[in-house]
N, CA, C and O atoms as a printed pandas DataFrame, in Angstrom:
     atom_number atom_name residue_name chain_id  residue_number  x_coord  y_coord  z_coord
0              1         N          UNK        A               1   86.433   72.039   60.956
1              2        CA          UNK        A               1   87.122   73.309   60.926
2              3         C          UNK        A               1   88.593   73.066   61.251
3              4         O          UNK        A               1   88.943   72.130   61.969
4              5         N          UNK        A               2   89.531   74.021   60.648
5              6        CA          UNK        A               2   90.630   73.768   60.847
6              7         C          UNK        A               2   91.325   74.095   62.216
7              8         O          UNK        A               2   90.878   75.151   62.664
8              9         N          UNK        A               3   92.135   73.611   62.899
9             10        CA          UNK        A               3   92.391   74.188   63.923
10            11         C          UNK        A               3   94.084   74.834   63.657
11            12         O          UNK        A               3   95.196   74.389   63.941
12            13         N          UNK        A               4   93.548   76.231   62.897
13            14        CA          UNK        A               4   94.294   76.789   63.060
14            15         C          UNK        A               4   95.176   78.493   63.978
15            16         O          UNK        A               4   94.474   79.063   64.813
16            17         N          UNK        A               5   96.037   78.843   63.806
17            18        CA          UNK        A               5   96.418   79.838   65.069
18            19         C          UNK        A               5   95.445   81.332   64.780
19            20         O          UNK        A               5   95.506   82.164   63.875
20            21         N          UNK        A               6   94.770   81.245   65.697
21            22        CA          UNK        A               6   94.433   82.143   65.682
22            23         C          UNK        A               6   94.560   83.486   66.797
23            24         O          UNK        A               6   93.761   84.416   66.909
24            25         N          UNK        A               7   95.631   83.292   67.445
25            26        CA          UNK        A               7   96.446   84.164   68.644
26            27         C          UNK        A               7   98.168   83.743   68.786
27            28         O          UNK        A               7   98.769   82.875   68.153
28            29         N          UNK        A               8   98.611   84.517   69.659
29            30        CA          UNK        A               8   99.732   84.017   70.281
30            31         C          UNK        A               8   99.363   83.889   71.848
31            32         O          UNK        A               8   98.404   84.601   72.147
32            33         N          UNK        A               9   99.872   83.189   72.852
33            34        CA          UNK        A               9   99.849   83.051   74.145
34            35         C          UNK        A               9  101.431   83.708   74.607
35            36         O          UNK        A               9  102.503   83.412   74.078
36            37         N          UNK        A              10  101.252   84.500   75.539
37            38        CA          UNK        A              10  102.380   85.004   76.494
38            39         C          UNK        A              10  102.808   84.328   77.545
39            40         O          UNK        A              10  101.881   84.554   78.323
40            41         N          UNK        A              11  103.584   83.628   78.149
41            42        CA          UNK        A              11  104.136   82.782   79.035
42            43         C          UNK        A              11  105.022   83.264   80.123
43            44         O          UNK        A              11  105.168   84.485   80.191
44            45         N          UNK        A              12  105.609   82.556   80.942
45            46        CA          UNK        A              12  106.718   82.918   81.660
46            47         C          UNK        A              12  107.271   81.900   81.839
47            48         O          UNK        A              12  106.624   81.065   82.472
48            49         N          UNK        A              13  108.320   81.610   81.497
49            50        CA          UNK        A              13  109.516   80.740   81.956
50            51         C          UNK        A              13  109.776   80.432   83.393
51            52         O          UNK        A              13  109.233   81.075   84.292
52            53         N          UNK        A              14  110.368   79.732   83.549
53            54        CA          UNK        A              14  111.048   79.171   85.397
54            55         C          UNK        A              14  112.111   80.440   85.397
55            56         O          UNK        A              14  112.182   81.156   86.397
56            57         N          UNK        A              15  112.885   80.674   84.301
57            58        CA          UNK        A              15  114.188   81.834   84.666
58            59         C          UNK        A              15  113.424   83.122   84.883
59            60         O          UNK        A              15  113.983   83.954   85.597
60            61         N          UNK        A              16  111.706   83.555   84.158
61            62        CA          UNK        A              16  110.959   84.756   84.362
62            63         C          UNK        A              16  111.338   85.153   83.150
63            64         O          UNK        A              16  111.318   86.368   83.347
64            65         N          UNK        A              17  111.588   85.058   82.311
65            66        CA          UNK        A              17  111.834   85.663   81.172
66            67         C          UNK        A              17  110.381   85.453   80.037
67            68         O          UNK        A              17  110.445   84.494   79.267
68            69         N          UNK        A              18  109.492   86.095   79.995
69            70        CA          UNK        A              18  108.689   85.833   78.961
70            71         C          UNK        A              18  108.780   85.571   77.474
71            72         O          UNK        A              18  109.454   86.301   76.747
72            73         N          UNK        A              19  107.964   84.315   76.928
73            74        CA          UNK        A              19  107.994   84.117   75.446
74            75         C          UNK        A              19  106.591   84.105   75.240
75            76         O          UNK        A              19  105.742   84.430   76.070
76            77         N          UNK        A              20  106.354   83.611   73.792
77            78        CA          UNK        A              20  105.205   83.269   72.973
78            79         C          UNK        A              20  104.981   82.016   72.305
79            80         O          UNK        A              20  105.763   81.501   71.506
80            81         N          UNK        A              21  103.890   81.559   72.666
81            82        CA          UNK        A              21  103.221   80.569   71.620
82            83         C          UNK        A              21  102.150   80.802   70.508
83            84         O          UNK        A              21  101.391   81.771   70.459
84            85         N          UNK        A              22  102.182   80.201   69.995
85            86        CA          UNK        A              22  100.743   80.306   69.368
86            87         C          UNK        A              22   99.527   79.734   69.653
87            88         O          UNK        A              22   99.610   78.568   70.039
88            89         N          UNK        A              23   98.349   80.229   69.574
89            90        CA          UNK        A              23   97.539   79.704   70.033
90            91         C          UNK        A              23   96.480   79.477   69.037
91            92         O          UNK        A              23   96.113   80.250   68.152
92            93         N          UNK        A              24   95.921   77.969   69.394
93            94        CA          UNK        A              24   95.569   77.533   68.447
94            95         C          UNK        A              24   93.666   77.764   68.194
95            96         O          UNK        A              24   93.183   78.258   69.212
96            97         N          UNK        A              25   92.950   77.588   67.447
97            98        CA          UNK        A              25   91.698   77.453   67.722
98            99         C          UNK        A              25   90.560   77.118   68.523
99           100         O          UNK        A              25   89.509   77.608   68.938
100          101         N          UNK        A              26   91.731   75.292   68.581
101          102        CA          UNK        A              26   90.580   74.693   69.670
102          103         C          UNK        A              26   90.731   75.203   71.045
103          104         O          UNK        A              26   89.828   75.077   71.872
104          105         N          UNK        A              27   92.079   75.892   71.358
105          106        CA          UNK        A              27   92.785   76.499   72.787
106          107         C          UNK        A              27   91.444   77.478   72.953
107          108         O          UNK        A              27   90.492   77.257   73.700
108          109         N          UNK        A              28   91.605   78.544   72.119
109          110        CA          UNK        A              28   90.471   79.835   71.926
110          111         C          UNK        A              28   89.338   79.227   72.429
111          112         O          UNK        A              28   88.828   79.675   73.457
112          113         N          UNK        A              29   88.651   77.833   71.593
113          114        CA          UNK        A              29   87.376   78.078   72.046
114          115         C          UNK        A              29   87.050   77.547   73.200
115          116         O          UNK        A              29   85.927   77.753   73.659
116          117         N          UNK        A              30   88.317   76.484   74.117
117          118        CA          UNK        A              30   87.964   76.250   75.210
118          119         C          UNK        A              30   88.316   77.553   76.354
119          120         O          UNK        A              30   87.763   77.429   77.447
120          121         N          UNK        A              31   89.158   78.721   76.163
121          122        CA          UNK        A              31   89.240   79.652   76.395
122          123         C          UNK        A              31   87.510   80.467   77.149
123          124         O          UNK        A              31   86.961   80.661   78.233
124          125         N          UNK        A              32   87.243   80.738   75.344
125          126        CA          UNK        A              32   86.173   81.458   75.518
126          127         C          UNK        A              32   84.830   81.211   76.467
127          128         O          UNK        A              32   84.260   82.105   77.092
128          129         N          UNK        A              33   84.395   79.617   76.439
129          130        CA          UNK        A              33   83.660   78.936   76.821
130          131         C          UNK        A              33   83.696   79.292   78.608
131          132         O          UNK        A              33   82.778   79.675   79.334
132          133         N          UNK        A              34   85.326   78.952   78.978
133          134        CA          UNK        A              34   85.606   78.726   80.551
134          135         C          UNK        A              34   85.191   80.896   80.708
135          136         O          UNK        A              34   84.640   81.285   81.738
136          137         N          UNK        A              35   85.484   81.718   79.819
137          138        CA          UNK        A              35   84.917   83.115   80.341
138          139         C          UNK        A              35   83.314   83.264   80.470
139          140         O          UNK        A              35   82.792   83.963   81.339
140          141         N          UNK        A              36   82.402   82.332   79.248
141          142        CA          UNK        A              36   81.224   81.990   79.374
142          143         C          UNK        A              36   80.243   81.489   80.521
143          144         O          UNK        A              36   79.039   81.562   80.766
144          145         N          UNK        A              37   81.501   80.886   81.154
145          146        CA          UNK        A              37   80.973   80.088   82.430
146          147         C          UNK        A              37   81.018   81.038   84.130
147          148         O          UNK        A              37   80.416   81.029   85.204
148          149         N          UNK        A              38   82.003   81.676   83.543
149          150        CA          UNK        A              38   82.712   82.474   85.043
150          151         C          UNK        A              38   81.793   83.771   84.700
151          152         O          UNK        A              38   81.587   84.462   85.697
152          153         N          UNK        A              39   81.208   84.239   83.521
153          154        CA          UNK        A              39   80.217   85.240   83.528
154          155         C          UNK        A              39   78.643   84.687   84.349
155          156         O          UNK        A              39   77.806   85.240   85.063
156          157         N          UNK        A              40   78.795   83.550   83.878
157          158        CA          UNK        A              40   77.199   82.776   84.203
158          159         C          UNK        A              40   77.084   82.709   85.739
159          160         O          UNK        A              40   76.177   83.168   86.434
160          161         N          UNK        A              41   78.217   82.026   86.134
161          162        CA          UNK        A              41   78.469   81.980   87.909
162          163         C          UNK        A              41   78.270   83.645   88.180
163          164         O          UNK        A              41   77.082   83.851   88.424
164          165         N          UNK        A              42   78.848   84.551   88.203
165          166        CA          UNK        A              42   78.919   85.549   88.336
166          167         C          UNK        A              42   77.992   86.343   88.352
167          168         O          UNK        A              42   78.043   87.451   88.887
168          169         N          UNK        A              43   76.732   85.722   87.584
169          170        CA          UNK        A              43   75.385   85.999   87.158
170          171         C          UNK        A              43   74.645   85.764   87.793
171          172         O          UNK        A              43   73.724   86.525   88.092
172          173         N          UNK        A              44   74.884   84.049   88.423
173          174        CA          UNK        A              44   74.254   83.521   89.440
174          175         C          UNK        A              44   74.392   84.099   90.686
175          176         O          UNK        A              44   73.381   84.619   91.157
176          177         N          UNK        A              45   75.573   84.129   91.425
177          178        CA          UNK        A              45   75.779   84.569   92.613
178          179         C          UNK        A              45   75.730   85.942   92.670
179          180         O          UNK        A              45   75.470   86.419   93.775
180          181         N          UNK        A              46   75.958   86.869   91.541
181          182        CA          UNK        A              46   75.379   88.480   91.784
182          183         C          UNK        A              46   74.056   88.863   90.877
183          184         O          UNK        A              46   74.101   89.773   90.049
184          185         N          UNK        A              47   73.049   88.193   91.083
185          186        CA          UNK        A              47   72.144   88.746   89.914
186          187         C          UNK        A              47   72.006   90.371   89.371
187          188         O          UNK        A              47   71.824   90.841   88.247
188          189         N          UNK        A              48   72.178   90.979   90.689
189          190        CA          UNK        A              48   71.400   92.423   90.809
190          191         C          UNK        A              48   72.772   93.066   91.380
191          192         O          UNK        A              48   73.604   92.487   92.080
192          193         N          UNK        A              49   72.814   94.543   90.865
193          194        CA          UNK        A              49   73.843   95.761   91.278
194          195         C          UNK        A              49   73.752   95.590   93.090
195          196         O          UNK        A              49   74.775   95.857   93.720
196          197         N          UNK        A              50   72.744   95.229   93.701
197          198        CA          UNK        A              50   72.789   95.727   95.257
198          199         C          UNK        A              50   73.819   94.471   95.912
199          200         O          UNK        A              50   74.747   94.482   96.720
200          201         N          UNK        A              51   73.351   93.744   95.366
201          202        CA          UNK        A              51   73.485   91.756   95.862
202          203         C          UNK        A              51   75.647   91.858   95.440
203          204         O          UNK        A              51   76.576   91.364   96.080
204          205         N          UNK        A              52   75.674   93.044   93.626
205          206        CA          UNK        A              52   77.393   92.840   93.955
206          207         C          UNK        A              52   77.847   93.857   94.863
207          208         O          UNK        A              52   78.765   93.673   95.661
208          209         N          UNK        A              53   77.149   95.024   94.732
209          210        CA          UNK        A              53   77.783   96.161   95.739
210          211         C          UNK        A              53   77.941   94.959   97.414
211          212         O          UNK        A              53   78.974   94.642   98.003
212          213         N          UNK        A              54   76.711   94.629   97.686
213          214        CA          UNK        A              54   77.553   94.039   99.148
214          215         C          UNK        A              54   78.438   93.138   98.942
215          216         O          UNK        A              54   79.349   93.235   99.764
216          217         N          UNK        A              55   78.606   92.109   98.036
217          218        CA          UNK        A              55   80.012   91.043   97.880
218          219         C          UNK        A              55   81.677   92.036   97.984
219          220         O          UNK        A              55   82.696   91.939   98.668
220          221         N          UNK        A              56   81.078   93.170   96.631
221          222        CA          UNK        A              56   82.239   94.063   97.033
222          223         C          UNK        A              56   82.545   93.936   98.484
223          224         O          UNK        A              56   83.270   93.004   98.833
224          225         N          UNK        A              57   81.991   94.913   99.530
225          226        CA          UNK        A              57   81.447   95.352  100.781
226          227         C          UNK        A              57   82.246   94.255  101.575
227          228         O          UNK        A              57   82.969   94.470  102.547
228          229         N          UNK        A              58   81.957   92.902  100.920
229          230        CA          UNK        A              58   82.298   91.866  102.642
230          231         C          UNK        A              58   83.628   91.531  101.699
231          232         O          UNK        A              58   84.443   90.855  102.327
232          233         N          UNK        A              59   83.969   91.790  100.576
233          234        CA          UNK        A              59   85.215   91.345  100.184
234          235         C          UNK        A              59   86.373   92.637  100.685
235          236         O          UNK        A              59   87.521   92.355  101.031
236          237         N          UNK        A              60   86.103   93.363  100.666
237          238        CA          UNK        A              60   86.856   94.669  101.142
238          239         C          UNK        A              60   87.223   94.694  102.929
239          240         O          UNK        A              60   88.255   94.980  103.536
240          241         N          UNK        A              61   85.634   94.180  103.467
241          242        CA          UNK        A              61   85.596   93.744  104.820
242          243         C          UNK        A              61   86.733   92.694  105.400
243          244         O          UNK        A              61   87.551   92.861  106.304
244          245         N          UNK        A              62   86.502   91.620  104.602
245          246        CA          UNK        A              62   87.421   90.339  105.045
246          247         C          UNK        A              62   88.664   90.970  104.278
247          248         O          UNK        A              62   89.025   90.309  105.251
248          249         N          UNK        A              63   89.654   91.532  103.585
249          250        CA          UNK        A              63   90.831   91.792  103.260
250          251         C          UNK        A              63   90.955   92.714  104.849
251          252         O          UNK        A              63   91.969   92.361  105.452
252          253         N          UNK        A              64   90.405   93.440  105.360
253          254        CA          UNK        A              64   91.037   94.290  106.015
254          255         C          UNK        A              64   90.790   93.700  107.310
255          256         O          UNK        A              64   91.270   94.440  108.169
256          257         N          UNK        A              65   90.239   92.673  107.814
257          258        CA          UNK        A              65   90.134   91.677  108.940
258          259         C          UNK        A              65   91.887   90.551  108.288
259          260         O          UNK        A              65   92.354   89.693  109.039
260          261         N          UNK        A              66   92.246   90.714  107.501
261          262        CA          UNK        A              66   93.206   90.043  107.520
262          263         C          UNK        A              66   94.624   90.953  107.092
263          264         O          UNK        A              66   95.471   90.611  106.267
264          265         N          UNK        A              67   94.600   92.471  108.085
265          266        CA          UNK        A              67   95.617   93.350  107.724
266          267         C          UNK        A              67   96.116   94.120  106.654
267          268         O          UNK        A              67   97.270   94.475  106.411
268          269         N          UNK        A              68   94.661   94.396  105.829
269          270        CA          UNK        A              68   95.123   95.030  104.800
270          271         C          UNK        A              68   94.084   96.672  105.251
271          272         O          UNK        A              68   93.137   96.734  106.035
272          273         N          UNK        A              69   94.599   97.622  104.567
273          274        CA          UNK        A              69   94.143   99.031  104.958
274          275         C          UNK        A              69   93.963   99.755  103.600
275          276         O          UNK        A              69   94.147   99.421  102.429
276          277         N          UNK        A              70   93.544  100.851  104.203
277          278        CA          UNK        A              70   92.925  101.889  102.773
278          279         C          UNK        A              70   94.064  102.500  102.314
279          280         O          UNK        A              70   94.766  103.084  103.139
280          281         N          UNK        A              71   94.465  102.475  100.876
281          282        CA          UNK        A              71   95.528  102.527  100.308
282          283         C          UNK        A              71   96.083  104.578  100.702
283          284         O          UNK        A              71   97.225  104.954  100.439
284          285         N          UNK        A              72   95.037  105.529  101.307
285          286        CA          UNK        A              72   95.475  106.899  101.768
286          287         C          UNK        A              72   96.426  106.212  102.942
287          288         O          UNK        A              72   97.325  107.019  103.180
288          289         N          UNK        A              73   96.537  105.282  103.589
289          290        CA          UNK        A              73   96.920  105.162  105.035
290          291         C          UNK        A              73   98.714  104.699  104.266
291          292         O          UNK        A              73   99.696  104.684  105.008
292          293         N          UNK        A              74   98.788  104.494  103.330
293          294        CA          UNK        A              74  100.099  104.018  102.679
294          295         C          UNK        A              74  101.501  104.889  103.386
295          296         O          UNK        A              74  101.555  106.027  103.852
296          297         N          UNK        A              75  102.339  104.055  103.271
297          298        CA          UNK        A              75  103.791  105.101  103.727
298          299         C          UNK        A              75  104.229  106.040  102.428
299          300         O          UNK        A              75  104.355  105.598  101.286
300          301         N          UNK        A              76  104.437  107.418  102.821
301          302        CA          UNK        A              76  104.812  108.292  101.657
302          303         C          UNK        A              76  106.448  108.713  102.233
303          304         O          UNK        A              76  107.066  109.777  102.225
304          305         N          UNK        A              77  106.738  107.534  102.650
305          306        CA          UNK        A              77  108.362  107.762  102.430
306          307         C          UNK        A              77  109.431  107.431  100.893
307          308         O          UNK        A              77  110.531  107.833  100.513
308          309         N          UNK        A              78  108.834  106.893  100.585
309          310        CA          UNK        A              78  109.398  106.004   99.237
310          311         C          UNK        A              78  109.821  104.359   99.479
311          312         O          UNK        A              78  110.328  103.443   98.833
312          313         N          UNK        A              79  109.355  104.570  100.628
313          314        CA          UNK        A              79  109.318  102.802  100.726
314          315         C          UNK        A              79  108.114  102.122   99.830
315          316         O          UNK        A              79  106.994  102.475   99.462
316          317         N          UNK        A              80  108.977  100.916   99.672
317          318        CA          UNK        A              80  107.688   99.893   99.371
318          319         C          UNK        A              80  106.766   98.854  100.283
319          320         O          UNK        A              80  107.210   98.139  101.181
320          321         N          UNK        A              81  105.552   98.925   99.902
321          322        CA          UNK        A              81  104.289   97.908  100.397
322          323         C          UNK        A              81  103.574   97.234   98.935
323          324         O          UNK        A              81  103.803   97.238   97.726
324          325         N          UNK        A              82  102.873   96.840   99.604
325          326        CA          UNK        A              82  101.862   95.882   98.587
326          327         C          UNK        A              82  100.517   96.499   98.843
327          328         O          UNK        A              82  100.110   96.816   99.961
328          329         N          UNK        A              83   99.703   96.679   97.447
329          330        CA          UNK        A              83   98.701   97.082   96.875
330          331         C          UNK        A              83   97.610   95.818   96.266
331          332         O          UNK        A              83   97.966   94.773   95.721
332          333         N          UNK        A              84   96.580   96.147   96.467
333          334        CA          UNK        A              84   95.517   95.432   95.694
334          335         C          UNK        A              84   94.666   96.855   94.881
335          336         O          UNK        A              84   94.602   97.982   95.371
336          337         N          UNK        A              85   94.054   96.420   93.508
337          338        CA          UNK        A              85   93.679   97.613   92.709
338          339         C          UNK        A              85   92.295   96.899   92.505
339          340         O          UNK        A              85   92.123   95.686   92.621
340          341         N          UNK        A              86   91.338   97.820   92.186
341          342        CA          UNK        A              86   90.168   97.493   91.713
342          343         C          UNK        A              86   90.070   96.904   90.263
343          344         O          UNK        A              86   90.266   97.689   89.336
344          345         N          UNK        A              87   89.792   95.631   89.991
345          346        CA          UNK        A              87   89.767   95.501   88.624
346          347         C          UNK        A              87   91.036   94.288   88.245
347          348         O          UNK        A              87   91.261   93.712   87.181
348          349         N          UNK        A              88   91.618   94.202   89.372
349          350        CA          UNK        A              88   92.958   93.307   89.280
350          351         C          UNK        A              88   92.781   91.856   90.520
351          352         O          UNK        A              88   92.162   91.982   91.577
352          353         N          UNK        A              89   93.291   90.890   90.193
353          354        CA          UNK        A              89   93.568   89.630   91.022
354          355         C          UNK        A              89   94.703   89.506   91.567
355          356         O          UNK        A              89   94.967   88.561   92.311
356          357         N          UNK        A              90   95.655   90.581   91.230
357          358        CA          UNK        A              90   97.020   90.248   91.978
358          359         C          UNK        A              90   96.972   91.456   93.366
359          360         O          UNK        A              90   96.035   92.166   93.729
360          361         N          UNK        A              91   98.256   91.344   93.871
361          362        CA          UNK        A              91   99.009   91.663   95.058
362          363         C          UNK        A              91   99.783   92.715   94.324
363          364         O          UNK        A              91   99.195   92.473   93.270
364          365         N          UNK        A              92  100.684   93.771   93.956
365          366        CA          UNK        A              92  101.052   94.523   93.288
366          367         C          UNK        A              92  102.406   94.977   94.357
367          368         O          UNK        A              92  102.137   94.815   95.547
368          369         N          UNK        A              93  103.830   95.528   94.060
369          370        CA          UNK        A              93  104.893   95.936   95.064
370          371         C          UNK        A              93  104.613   97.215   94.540
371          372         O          UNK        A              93  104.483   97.300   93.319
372          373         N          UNK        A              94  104.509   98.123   95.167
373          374        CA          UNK        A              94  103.986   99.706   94.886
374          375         C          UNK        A              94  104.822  100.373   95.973
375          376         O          UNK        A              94  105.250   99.738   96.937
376          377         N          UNK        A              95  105.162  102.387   95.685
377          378        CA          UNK        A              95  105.496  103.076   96.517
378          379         C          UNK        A              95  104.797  104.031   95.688
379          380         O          UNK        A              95  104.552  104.087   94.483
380          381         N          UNK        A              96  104.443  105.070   97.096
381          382        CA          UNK        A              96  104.156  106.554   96.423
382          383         C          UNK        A              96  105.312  107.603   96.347
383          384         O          UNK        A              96  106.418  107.423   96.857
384          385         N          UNK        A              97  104.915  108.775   95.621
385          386        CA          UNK        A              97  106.047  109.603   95.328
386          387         C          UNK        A              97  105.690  110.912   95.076
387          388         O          UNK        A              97  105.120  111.043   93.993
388          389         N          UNK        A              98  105.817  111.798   95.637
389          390        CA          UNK        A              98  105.323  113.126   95.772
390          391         C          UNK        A              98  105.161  113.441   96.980
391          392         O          UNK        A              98  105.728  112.804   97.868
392          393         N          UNK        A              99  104.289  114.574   97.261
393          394        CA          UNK        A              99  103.555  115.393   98.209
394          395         C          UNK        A              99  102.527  114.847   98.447
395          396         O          UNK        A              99  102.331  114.393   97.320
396          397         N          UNK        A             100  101.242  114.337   99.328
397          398        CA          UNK        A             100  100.531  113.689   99.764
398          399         C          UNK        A             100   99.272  115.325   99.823
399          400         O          UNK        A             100   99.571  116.345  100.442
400          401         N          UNK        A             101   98.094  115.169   99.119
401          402        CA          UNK        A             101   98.049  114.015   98.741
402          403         C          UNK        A             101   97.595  113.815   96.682
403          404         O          UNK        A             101   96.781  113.164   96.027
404          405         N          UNK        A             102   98.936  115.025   96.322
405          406        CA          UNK        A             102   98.851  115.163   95.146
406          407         C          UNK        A             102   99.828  114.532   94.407
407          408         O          UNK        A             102  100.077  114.997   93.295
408          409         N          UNK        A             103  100.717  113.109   94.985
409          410        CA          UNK        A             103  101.449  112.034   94.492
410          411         C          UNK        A             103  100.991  111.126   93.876
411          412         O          UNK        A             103   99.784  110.921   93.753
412          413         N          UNK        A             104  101.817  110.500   93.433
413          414        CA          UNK        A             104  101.046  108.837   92.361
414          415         C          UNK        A             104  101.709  107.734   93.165
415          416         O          UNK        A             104  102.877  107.681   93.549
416          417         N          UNK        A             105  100.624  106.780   93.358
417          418        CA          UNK        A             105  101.435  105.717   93.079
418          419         C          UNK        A             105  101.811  104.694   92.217
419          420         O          UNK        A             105  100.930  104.356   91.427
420          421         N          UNK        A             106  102.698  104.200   92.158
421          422        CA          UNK        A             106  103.758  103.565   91.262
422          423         C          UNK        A             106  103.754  101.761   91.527
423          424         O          UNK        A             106  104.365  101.239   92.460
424          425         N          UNK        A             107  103.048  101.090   90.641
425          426        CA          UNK        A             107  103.229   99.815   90.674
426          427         C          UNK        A             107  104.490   99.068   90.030
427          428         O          UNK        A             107  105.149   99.704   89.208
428          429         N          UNK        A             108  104.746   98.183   90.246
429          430        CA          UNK        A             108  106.059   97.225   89.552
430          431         C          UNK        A             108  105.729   96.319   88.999
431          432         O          UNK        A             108  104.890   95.530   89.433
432          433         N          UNK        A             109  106.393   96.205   87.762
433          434        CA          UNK        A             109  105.744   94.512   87.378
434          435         C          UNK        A             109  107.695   94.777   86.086
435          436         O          UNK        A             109  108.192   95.491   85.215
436          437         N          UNK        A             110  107.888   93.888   86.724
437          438        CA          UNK        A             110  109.458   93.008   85.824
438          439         C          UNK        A             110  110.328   94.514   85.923
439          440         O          UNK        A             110  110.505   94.995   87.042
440          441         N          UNK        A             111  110.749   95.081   84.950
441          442        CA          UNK        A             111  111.000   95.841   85.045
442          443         C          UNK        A             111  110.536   97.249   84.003
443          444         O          UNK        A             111  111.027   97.745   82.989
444          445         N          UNK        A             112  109.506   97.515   84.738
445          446        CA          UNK        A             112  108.647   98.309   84.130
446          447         C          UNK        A             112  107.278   98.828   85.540
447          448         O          UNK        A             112  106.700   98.089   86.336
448          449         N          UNK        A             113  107.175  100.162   85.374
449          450        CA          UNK        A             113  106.121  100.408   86.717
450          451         C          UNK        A             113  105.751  101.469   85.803
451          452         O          UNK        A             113  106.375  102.068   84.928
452          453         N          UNK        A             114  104.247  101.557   86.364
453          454        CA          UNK        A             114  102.936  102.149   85.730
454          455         C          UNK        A             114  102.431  102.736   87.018
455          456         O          UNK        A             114  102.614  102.113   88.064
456          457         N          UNK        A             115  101.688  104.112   87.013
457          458        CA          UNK        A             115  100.742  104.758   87.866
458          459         C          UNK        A             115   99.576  103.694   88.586
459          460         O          UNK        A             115   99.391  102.584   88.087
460          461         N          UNK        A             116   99.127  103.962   89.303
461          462        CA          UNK        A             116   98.103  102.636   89.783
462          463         C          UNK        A             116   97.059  103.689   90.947
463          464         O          UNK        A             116   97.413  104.716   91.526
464          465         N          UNK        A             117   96.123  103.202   90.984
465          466        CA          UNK        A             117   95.070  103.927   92.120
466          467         C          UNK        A             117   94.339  102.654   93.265
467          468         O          UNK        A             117   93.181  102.239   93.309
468          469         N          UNK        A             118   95.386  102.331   93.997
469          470        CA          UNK        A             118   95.220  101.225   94.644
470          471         C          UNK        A             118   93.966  101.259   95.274
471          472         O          UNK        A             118   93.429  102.367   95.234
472          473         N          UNK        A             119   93.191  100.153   95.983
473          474        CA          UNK        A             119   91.959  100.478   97.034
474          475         C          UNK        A             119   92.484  100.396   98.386
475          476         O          UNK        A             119   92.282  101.236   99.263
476          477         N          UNK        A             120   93.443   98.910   98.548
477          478        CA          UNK        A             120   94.143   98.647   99.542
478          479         C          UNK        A             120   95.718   98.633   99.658
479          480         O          UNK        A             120   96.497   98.870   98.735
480          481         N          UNK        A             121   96.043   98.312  100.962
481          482        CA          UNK        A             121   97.859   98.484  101.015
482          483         C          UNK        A             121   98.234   97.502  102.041
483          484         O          UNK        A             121   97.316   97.085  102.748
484          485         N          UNK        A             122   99.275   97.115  102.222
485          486        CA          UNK        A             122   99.808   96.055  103.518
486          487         C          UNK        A             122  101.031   96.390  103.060
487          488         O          UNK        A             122  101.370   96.591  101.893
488          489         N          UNK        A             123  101.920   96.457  104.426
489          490        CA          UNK        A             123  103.552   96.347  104.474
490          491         C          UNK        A             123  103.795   95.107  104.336
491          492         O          UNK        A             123  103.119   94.335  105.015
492          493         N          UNK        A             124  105.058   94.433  103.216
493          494        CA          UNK        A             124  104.845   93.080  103.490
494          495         C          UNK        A             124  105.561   92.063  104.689
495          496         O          UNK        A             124  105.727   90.851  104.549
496          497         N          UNK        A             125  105.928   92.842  105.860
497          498        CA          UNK        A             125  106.121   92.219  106.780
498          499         C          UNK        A             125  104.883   91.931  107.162
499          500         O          UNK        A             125  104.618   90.773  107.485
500          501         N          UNK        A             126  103.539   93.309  107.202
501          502        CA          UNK        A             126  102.407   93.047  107.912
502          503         C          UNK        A             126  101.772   91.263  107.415
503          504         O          UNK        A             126  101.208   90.457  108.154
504          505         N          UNK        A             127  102.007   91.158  106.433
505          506        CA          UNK        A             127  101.598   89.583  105.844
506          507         C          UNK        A             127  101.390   88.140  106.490
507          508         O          UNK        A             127  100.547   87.298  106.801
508          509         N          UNK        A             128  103.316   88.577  106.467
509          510        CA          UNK        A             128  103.731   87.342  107.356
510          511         C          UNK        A             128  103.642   87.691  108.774
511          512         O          UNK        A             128  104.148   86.754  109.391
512          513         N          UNK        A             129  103.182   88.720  109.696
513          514        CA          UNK        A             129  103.056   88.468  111.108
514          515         C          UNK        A             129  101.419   88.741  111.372
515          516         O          UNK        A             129  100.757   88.701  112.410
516          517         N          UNK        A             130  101.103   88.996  110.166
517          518        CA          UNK        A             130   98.916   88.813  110.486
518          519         C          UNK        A             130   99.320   90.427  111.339
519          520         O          UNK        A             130   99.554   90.226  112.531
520          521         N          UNK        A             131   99.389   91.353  111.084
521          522        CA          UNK        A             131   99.394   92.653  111.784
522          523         C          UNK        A             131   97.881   93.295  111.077
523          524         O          UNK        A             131   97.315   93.052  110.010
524          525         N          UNK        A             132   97.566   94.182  112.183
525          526        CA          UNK        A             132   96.394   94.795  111.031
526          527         C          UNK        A             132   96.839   95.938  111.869
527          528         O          UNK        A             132   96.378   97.063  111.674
């Protein structure tokens, strides 16, 4: 088979400036394979809805043993903190904006921010001094 492009890849530069590659076939199918695998683990270690509800449970547990809080407890000054979202692997720089508690909050990413429904929040001083 040919290994030809069958995507582009999105990147980031050292300056942060994003480009594109192309991406090639054989990229894809080692791609697909490594999501094949992280479903299977995922399979393994949560077989059953109860077994992920508690991983949730002690993962939510241990973030907030290491100073992170329920994203209602957030500052509604217009300052910024850091967010974690359900469904996401990153850390997020977020502020809310409105009347509490019929405001949004507002994530950042480059220059561009989107609505967000965080689970958790940390000031990011709280980070670096382990505050909870």
């Amino acid at each position: 088979m040919a290994n030809d492009i069958v995507g582009h890849k999105t990147l980031r530069a050292k300056s942060g400036q994003l480009y594109h590659e192309p991406l090639y076939r054989d990229e894809a199918e080692i791609l697909l394979q490594k999501c094949k695998e992280a479903d299977a683990k995922r399979a393994a270690l949560m077989p059953d809805e109860e077994s992920a509800i508690q991983m949730f449970f002690d993962a939510w547990q241990r973030l907030k043993e290491l100073g992170w809080r329920e994203a209602c407890y957030c500052p509604k000054d217009g300052s910024s903190f850091e967010v974690i979202e359900a469904g996401s692997t990153g850390i997020h720089p977020c502020y809310y904006s409105g009347e509490w508690p019929t405001g949004t909050y507002w994530v950042g990413d480059d220059l561009d921010i989107s609505p967000s429904h965080p689970v958790l929040f940390r000031v990011p001083n709280a980070a670096k001094d382990g505050a909870k």
